[in-house]
PyMOL commands that place a pseudoatom at each C-alpha (Angstrom):
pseudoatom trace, name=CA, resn=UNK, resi=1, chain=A, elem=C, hetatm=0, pos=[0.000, 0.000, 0.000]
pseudoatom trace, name=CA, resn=UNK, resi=2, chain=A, elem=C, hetatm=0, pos=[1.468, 3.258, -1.131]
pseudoatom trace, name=CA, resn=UNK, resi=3, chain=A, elem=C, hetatm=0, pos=[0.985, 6.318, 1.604]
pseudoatom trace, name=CA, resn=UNK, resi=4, chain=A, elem=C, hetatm=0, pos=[-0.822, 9.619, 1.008]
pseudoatom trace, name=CA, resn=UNK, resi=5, chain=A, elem=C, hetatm=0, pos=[-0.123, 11.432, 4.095]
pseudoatom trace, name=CA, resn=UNK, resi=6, chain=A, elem=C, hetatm=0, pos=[2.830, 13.574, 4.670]
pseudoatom trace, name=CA, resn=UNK, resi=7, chain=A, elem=C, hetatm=0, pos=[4.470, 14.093, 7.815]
pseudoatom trace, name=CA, resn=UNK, resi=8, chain=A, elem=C, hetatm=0, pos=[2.025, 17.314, 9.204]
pseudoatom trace, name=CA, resn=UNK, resi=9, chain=A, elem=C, hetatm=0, pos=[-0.577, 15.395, 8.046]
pseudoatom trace, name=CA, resn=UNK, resi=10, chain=A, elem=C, hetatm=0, pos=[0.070, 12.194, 10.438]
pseudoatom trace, name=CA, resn=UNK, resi=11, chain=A, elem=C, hetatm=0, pos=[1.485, 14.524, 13.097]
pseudoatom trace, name=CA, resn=UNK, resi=12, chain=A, elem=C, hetatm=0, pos=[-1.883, 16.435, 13.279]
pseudoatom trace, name=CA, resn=UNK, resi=13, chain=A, elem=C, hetatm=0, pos=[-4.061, 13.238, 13.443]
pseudoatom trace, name=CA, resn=UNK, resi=14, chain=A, elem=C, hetatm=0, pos=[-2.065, 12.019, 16.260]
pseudoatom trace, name=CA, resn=UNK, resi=15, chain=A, elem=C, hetatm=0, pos=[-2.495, 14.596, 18.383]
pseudoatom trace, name=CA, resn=UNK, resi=16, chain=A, elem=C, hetatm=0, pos=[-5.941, 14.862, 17.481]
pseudoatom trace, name=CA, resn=UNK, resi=17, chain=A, elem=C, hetatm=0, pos=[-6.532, 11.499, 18.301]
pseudoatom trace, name=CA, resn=UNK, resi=18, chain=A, elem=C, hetatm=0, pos=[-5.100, 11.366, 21.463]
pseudoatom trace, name=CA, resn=UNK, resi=19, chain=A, elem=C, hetatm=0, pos=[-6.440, 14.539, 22.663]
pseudoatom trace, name=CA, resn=UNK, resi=20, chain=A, elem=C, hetatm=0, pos=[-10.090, 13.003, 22.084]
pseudoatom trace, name=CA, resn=UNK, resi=21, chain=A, elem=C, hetatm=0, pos=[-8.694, 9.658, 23.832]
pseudoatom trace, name=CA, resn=UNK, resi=22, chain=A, elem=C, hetatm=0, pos=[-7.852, 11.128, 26.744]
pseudoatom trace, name=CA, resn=UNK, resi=23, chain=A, elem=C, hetatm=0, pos=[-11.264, 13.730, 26.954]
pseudoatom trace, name=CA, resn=UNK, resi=24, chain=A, elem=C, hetatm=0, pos=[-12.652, 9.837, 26.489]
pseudoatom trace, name=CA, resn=UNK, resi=25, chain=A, elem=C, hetatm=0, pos=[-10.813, 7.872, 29.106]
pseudoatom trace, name=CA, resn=UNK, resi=26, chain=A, elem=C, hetatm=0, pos=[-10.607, 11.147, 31.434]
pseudoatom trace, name=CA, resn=UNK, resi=27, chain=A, elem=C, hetatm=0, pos=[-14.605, 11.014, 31.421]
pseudoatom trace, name=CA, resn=UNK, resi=28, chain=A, elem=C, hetatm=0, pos=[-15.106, 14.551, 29.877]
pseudoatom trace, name=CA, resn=UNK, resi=29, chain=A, elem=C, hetatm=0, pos=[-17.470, 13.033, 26.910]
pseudoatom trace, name=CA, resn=UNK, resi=30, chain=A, elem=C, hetatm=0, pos=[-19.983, 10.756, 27.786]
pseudoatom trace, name=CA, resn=UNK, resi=31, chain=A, elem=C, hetatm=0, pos=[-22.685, 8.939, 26.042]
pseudoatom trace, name=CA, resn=UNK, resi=32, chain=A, elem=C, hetatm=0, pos=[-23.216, 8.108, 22.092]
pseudoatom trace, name=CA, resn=UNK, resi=33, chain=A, elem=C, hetatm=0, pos=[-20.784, 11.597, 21.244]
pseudoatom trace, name=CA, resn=UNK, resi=34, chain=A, elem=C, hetatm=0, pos=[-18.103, 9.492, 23.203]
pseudoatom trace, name=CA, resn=UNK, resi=35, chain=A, elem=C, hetatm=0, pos=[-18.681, 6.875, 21.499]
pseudoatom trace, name=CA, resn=UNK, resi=36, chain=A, elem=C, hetatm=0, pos=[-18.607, 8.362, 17.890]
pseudoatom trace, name=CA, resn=UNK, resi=37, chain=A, elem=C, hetatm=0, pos=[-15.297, 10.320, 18.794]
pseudoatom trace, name=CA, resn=UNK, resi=38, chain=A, elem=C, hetatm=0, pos=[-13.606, 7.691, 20.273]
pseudoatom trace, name=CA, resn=UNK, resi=39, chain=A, elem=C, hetatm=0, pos=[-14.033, 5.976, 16.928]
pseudoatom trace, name=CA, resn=UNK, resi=40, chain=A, elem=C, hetatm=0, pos=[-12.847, 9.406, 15.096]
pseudoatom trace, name=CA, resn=UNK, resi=41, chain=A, elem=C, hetatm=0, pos=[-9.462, 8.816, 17.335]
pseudoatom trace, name=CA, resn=UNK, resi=42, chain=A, elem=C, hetatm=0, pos=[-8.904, 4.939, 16.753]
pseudoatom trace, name=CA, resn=UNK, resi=43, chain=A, elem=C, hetatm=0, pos=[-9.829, 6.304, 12.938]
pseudoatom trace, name=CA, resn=UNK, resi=44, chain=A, elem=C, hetatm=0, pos=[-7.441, 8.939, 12.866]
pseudoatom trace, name=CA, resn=UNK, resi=45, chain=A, elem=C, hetatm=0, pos=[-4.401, 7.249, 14.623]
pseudoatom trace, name=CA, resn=UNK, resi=46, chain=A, elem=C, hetatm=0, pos=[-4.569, 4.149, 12.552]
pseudoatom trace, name=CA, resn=UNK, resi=47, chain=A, elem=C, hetatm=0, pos=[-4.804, 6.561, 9.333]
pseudoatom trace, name=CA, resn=UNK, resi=48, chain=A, elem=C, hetatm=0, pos=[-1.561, 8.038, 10.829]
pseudoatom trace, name=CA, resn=UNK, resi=49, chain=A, elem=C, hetatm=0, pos=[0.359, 5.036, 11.402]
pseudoatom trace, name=CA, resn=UNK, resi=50, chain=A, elem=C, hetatm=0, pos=[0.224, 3.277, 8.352]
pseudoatom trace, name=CA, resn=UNK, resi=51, chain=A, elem=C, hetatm=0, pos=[0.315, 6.751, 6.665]
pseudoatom trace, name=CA, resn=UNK, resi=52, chain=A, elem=C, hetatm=0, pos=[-2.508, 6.353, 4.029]
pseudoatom trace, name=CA, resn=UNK, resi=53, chain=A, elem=C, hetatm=0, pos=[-5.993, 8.216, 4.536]
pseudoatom trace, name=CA, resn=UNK, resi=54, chain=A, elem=C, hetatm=0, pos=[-8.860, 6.030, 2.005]
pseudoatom trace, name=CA, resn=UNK, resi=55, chain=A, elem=C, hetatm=0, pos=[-11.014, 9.048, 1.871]
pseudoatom trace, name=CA, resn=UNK, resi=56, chain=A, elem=C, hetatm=0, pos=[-7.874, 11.035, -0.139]
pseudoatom trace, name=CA, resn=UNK, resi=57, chain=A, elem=C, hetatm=0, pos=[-8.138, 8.181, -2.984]
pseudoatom trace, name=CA, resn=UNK, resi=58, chain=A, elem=C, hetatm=0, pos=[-11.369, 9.110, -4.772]
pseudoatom trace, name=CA, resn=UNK, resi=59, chain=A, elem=C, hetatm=0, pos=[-9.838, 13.431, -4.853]
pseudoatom trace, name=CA, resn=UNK, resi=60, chain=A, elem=C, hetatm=0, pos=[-6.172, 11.811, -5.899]
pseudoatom trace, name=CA, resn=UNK, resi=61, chain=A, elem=C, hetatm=0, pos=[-5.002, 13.935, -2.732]
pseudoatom trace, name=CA, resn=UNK, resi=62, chain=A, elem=C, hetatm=0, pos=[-1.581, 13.539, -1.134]
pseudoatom trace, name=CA, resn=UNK, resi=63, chain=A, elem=C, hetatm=0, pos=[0.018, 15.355, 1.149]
pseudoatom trace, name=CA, resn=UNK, resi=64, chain=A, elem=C, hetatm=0, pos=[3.059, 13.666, 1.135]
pseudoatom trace, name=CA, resn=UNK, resi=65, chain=A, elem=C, hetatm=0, pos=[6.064, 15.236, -0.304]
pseudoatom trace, name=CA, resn=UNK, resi=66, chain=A, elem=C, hetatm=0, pos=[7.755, 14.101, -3.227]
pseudoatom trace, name=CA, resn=UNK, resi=67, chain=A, elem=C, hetatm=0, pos=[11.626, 13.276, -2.794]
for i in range(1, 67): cmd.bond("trace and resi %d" % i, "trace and resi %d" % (i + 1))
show_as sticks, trace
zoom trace
């Protein structure tokens, strides 16, 4: 699998990720909007890590730099 996502890109999602898992685990969201963004932040971490995002495909985004 080739990657899409440059190194801002993944950066960004992490933090964003783990901010909303730790407003999750810390109790601060509650109910079905807890539910919904802890999904966002497993989303948006495992987009990061593997460094490909599925919904840049069908817009034939990157963000990755070419070297």
């Amino acid at each position: 699998m080739f990657q899409n996502m440059g190194v801002y890109d993944r950066l960004g999602r992490v933090i964003v990720g783990l901010v909303l898992g730790g407003l999750y685990f810390a109790g601060v969201l509650q109910g079905t909007v807890a539910i919904v963004l802890a999904v966002v932040a497993v989303v948006l971490i495992g987009t990061s890590a593997v460094g490909f995002c599925p919904a840049y495909l069908p817009f034939k985004f990157s963000t990755k730099t070419k070297s």
